[in-house]
C-alpha positions as CSV (number, residue, x, y, z in Angstrom):
1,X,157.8,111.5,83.0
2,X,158.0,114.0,80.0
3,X,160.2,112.0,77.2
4,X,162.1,114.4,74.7
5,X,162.9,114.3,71.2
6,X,166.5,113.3,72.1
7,X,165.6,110.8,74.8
8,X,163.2,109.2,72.2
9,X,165.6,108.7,69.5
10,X,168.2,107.2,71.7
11,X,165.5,104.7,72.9
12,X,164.5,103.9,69.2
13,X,168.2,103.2,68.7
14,X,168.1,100.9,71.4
15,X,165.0,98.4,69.6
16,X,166.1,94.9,68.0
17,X,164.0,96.3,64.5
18,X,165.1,98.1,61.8
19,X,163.2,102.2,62.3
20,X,163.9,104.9,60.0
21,X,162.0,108.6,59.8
22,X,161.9,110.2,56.8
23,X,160.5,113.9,56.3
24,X,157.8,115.2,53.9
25,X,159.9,114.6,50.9
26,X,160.6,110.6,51.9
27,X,164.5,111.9,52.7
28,X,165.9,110.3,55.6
29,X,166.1,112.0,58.7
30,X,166.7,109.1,61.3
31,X,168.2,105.6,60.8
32,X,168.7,103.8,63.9
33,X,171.3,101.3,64.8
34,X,169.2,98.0,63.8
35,X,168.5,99.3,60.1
36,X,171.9,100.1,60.0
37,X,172.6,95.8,60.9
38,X,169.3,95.1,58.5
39,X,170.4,97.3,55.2
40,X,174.1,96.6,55.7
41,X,173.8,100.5,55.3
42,X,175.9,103.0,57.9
43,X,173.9,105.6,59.5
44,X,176.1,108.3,57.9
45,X,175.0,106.9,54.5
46,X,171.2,107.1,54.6
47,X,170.9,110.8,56.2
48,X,169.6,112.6,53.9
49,X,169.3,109.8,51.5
50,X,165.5,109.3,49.9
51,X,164.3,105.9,51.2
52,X,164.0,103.8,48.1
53,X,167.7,104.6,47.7
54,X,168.5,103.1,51.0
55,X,165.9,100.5,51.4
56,X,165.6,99.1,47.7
57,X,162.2,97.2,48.5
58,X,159.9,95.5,45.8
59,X,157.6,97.7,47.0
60,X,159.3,100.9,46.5
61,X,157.9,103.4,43.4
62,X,154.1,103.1,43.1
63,X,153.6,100.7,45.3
64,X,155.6,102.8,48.1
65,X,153.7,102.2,51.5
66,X,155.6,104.8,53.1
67,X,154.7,107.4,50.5
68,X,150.7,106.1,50.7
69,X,151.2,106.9,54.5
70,X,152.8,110.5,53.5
71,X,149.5,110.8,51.5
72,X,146.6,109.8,53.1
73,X,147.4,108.8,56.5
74,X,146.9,105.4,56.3
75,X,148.8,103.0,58.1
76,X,150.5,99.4,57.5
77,X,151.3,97.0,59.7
78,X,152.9,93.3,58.9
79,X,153.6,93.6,55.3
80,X,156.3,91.4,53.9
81,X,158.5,93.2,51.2
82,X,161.7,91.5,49.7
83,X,164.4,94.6,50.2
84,X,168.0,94.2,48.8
85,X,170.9,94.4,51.1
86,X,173.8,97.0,50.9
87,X,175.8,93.7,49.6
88,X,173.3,93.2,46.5
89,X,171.6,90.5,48.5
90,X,168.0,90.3,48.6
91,X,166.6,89.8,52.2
92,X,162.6,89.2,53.2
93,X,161.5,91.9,55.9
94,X,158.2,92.2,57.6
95,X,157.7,96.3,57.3
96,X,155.0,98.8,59.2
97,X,154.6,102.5,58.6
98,X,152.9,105.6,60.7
99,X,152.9,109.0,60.3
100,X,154.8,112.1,62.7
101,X,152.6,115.1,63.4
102,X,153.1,118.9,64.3
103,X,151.4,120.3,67.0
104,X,148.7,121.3,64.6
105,X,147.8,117.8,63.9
106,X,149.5,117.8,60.1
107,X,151.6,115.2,58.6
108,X,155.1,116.1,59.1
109,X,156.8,113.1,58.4
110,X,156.4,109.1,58.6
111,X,158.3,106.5,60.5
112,X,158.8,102.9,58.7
113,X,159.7,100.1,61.3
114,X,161.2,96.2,59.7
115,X,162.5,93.4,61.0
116,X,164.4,90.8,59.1
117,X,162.2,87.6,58.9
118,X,164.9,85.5,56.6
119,X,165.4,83.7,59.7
120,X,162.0,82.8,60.4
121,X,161.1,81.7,57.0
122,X,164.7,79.7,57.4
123,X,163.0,77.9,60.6
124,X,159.4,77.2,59.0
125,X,161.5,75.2,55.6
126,X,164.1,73.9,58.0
127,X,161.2,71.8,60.0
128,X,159.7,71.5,56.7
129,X,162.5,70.0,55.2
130,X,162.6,67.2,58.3
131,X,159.2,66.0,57.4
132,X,159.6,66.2,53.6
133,X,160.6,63.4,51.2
134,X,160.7,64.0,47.4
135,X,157.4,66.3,47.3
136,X,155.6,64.0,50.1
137,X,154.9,66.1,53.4
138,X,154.0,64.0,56.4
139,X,155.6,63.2,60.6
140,X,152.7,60.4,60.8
141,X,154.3,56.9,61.2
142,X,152.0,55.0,59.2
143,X,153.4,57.5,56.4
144,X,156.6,57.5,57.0
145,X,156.8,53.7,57.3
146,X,155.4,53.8,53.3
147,X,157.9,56.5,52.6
148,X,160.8,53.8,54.1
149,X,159.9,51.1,51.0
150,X,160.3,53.3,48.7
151,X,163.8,53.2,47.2
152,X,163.6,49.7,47.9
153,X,160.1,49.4,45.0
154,X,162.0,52.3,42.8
155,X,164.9,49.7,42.5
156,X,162.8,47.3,40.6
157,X,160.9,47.7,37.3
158,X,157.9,45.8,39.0
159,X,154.0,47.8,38.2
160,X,152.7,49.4,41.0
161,X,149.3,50.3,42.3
162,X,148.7,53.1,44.3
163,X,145.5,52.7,46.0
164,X,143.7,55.4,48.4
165,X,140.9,58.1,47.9
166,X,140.8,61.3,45.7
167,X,143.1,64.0,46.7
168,X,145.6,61.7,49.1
169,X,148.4,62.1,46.7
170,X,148.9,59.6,44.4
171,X,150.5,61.2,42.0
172,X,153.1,62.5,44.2
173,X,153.7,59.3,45.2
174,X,154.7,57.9,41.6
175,X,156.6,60.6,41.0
176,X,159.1,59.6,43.9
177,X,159.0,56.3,43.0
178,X,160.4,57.7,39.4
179,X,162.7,60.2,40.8
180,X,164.0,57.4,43.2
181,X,164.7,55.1,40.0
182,X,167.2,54.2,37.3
183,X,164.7,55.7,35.1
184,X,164.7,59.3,36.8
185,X,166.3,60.8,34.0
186,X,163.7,59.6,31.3
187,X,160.1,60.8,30.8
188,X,157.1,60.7,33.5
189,X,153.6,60.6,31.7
190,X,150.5,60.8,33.5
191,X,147.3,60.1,31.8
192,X,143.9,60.3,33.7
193,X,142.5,57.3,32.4
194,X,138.9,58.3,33.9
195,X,139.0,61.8,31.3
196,X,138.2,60.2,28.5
197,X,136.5,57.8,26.8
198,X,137.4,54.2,25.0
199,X,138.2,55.5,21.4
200,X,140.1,58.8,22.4
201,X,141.7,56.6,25.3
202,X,143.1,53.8,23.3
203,X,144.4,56.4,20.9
204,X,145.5,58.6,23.7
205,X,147.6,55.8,25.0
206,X,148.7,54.0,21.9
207,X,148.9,56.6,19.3
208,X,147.4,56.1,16.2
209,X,148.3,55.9,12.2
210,X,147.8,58.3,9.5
211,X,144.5,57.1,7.7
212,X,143.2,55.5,10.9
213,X,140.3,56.8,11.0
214,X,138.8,60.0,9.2
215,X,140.7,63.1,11.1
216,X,143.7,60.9,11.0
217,X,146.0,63.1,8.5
218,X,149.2,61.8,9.7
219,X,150.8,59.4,12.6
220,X,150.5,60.6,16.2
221,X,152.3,58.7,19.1
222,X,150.7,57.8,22.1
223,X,151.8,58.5,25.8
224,X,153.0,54.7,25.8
225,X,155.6,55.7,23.3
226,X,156.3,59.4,24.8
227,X,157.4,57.4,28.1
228,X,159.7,55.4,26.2
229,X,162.2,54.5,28.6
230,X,160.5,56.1,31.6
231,X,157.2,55.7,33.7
232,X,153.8,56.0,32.5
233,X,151.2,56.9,35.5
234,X,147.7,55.3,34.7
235,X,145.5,57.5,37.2
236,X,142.1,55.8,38.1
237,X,142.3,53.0,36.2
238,X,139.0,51.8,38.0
239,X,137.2,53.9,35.9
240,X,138.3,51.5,32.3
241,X,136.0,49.7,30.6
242,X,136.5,46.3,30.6
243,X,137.1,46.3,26.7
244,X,139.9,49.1,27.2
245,X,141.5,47.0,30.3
246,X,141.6,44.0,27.7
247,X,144.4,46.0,25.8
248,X,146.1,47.6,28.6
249,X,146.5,44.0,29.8
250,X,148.5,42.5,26.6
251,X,150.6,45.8,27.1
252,X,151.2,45.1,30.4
253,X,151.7,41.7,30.0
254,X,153.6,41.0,26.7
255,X,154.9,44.6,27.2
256,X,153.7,45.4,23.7
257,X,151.2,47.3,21.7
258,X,149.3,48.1,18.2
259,X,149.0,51.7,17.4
260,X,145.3,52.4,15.9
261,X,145.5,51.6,12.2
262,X,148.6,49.7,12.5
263,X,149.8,45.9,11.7
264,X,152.3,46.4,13.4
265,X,153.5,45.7,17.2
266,X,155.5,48.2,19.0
267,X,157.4,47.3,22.3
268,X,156.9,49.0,25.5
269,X,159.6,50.0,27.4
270,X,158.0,51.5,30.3
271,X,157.1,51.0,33.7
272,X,153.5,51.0,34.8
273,X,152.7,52.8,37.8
274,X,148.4,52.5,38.2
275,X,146.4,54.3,41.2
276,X,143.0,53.8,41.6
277,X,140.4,55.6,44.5
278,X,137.8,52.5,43.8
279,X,137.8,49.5,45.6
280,X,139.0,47.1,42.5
281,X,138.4,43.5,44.8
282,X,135.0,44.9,45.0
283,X,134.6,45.8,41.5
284,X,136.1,42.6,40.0
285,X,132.8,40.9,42.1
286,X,130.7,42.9,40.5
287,X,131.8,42.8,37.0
288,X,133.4,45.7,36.0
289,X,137.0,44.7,36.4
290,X,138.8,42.3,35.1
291,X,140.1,39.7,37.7
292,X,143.5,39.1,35.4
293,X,144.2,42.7,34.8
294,X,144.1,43.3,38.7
295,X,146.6,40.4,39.5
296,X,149.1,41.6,36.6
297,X,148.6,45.8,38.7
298,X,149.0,44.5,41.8
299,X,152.4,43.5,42.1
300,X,153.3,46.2,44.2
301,X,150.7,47.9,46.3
302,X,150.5,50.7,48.1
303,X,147.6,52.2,50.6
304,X,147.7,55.5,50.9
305,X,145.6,56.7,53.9
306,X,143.2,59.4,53.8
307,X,143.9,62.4,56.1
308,X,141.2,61.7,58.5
309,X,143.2,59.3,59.5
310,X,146.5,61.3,60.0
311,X,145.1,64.4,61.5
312,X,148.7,64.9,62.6
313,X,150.0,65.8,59.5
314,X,147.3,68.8,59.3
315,X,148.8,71.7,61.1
316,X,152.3,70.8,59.4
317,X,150.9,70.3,56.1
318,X,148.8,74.2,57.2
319,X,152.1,75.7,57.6
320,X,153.5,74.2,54.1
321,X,150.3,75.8,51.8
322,X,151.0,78.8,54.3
323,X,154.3,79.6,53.4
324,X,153.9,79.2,49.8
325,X,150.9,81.4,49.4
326,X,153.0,84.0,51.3
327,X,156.0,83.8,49.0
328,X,153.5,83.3,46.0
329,X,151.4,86.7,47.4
330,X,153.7,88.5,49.1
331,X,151.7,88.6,52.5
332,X,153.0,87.8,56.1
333,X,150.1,85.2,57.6
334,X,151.9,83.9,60.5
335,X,149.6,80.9,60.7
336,X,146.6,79.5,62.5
337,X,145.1,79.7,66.2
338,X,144.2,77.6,68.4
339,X,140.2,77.9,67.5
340,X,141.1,77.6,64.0
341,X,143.0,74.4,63.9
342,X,140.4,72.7,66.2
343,X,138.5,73.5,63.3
344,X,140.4,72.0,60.7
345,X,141.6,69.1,63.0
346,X,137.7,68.1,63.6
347,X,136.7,68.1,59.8
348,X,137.0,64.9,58.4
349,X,137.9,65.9,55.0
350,X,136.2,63.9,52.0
351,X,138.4,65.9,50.1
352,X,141.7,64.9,51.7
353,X,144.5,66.7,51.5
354,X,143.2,69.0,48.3
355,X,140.3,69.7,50.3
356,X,142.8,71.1,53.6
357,X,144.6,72.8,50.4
358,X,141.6,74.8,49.1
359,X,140.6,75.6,52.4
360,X,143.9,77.2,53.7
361,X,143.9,79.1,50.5
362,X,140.4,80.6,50.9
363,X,141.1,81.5,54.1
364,X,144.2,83.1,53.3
365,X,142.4,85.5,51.1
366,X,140.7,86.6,53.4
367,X,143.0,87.0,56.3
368,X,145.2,90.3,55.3
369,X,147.7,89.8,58.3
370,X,148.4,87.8,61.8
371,X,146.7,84.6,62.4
372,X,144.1,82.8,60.4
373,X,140.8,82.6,62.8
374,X,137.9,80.4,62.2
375,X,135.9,83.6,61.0
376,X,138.4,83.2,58.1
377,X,136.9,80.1,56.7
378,X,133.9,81.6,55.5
379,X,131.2,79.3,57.2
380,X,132.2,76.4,54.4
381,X,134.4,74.2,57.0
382,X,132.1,74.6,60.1
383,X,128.6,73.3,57.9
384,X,130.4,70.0,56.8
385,X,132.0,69.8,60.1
386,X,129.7,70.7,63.0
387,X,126.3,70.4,61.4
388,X,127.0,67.1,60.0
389,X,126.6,65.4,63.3
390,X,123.6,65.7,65.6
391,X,122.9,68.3,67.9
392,X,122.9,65.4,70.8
393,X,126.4,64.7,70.1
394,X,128.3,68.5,69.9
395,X,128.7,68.4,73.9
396,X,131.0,71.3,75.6
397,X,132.8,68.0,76.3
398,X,133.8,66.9,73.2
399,X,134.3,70.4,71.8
400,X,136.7,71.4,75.5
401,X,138.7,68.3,74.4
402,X,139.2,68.5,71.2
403,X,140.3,72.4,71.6
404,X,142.9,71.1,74.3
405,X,144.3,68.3,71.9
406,X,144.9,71.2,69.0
407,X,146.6,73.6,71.3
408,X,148.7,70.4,72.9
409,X,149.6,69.5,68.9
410,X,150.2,73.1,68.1
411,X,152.4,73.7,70.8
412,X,154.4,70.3,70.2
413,X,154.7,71.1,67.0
414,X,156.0,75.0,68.0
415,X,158.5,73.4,70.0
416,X,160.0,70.7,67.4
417,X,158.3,68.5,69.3
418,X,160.3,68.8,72.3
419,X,158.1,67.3,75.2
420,X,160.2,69.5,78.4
421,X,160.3,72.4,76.0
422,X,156.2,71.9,75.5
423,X,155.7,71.0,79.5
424,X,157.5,74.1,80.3
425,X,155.4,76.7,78.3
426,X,152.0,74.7,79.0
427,X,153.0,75.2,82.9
428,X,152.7,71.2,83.1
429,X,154.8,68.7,84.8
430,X,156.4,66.3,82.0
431,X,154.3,63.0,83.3
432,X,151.0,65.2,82.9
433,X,152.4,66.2,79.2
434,X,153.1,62.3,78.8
435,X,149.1,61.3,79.7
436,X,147.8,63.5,77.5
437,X,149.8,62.9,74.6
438,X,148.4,59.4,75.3
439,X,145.3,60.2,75.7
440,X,144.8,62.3,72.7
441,X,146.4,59.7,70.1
442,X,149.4,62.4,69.3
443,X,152.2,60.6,67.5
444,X,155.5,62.6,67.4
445,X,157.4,61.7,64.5
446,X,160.8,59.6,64.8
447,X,158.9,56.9,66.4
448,X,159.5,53.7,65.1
C-alpha cells in the first residue's frame, strides 16, 4: 500500500506523543494533536511559529538538537529536556529528532517527536517515597523494624551508638534520630574523630584559648560548643586513643569540659550520638578501648546491616542514585536489565551502600541512553565479583539461578510488588510465584 503525504499526517495525528515538523528554517510546519495536549499550545498557534517559541526547552539556542539535526544529520533519540508549558509551567519530556528528505536525498526539513515523562518520574518518587524515611532508603524488614524505634530513641536525650561497617549509613541514621527530636531545630555537628590526631582532636572538639599554645592568637570554640543545644555525631570513635577517650568520657559523663588553655569548665548541652565500624567488645580485650567509655556509648545501640545482607534493597536503592543522576545530568537512563542486576545482586559489596553508589554512577557515565547493561560497569564489578571465587564454584547452576531470582525481584519490584500482577506477566500460576519467592529468600516489604 502506497501511503501519501496526507494519509501520513493524519496517522501521526493519531500517535499518543507529541510530533512536530519544522522546515529548513526550524518554522513549524506540522503540530499534531498530542503536542497540542503536551505544550498546552493550539495547533493554529505554532504554524508557522519557530520551535523554540513553541516548545521553550532548556535545550533550545545552542544547544538546539533539532537545529544540530538540520545541520549535520545526526540524530537523537531519548533525551530528556525540561520544556515550559503554554501555562508557564515547566514539564520534563523525553525528546527524539530525524531529519525529512527530498527526492534528491537533501535535508528538507526535521521532525522532533516527545512524550511527557512527568508522570513517570511521578511513579519512580511515588514508590520511592513508600520506602523512604527521613533520608533512609530501604523495603528490607530487618531495616524497617530499626527505622520503627526510631521516634521512640529521638524522644530521649540518651547517647547512642551506631554500630555497622563503612558506607552503611551511619550518618544518615543520626541525622533522623536529630530531625525526629526536640532538638531538630538546633545544630547537628559531625566530627570524624578518625581525621585527625589527639592534639588537633581535643582542640577540634573542645575549642581552645587565646595563648594556648603558640598559633593560638585568640579563642576558638570547639564543635562541643557549636552543638550547643543540639547533637554532636562522633563518627568512628574506635579509632580514639585511649588518652583522647579519657576526656571524651568526663564530657560524656559529667556533661562538661575544659577548653585547651582554660581553668575553666564549660557545660555540655548536647546529645552524643557515636558510630563506630570496629568491633569495640573486641577492641576493649585487646586494649585499645576503654571498657568504661564503651558502657557510658552504649546506652542505645543500633546494628546497622551491611547490604550483602539486604540485597533486596539493591535494585530500589539503583533506581534512587538513577533518578538523581538523571535530574542532576539531564539524561533519560531508564534503569538496569536483567543481566545487570544479577550483577550487582551477586557482588557482595565491602563497600556497602557507597560502593553500589559509585558503581551506578560510573556506569551511568557511560550508558548515554536506555538500560544500563553489564558492559556498562567497566570490568570493575565482575573482577571482585566472579573472579573472587573459584572457578569450581561459578556453575551454569548457580549463575541460571541467581539470573532467575533478579528478574523475579525486578519484576516484583515493577509491579509494586503485586504477586498476581507479577504471576501474570511471568506467565506463572500464583502458587509457582509463591515457591519461588520462597525459595529465593525475597522479602516484600510490609511484612511484619
Amino acid at each position: 500500500m502506497q501511503w501519501n503525504k496526507q494519509q501520513l499526517l493524519n496517522l501521526l495525528d493519531t500517535i499518543q506523543e507529541g510530533v512536530f515538523v519544522v522546515d529548513n528554517k526550524c518554522r513549524i510546519t506540522f503540530f499534531n494533536h498530542a503536542a497540542e495536549e503536551i505544550t498546552g499550545t493550539r495547533k493554529s498557534d505554532a504554524i508557522n511559529q519557530q520551535c523554540w517559541e513553541v516548545l521553550r526547552a532548556d535545550c533550545c539556542g545552542e544547544e538546539c538538537l533539532l537545529r544540530k539535526t538540520l545541520r549535520t544529520g545526526v540524530l537523537f533519540s531519548e533525551r530528556p529536556v525540561t520544556m515550559i508549558a503554554a501555562d508557564g509551567t515547566p514539564k520534563p519530556v523525553s525528546i527524539a529528532t530525524t531529519v525529512l528528505r527530498d527526492d534528491n536525498g537533501n535535508i528538507d526539513g526535521a521532525v522532533e517527536t516527545f512524550r511527557d515523562i512527568s508522570s513517570e518520574d511521578d511513579r519512580l518518587m511515588s514508590r520511592l517515597s513508600h520506602y523512604r524515611y527521613q533520608d533512609i532508603i530501604t523495603l528490607n524488614r530487618g531495616m524497617q523494624k530499626i527505622i520503627e524505634t526510631l521516634p521512640m530513641i529521638a524522644e530521649s536525650n540518651s547517647t547512642v551508638l551506631l554500630q555497622g561497617e563503612s558506607g552503611t549509613g551511619k550518618e544518615l541514621f543520626a541525622r533522623a534520630i536529630h530531625k525526629l527530636s526536640a532538638r531538630k531545630e538546633m545544630p547537628f555537628v559531625a566530627v570524624n574523630c578518625s581525621a585527625l590526631p589527639d592534639n588537633l582532636l581535643e582542640s577540634e572538639l573542645f575549642g581552645y584559648k587565646a595563648g594556648a599554645f603558640t598559633d593560638a592568637k585568640k579563642d576558638k570554640p570547639g564543635r562541643f560548643a557549636l552543638a550547643r543545644g543540639g547533637v554532636i555525631f562522633l563518627d568512628e570513635i574506635g579509632d580514639t586513643s585511649p588518652a583522647m577517650q579519657v576526656k571524651l568520657l568526663r564530657a560524656i559523663q559529667e556533661k562538661e569540659y575544659e577548653p585547651l588553655g582554660s581553668v575553666a569548665t564549660v557545660k555540655a548541652d548536647v546529645r552524643i550520638i557515636a558510630a563506630t565500624n570496629k568491633n569495640l567488645e573486641e577492641l576493649i580485650e585487646k586494649g585499645p578501648f576503654r571498657r568504661d567509655l564503651y558502657y557510658r556509648l552504649n546506652v542505645i545501640n543500633i546494628t546497622i546491616p551491611p547490604l550483602r545482607k539486604r540485597k533486596d534493597d539493591i535494585p530500589l536503592l539503583a533506581d534512587y542514585f538513577i533518578n538523581k543522576l538523571n535530574k542532576q545530568q539531564k539524561k533519560q537512563v531508564r534503569g538496569i536489565d536483567d543481566d545487570a542486576m544479577t550483577y550487582l545482586i551477586e557482588h557482595d559489596y565491602p563497600g556497602n551502600v557507597r560502593e553500589l553508589e559509585n558503581i551506578i554512577e560510573r556506569s551511568f557515565v557511560l550508558c548515554r541512553k536506555g538500560y544500563i547493561t553489564s558492559q556498562h560497569f567497566a570490568g570493575s564489578i565482575e573482577r571482585r565479583t566472579f573472579h573472587a571465587e573459584p572457578e569450581a564454584e561459578r556453575t551454569p547452576k548457580r549463575s541460571l539461578k541467581n539470573v532467575e531470582a533478579a528478574f523475579l525481584l525486578n519484576t516484583l519490584k515493577k509491579n509494586n510488588w503485586q504477586r498476581q500482577k507479577t504471576a501474570e506477566e511471568l506467565g506463572m500460576n500464583r502458587s509457582t510465584l509463591y515457591r519461588k519467592i520462597k525459595q529465593y529468600g525475597i522479602e516484600s516489604p510490609g511484612r511484619g
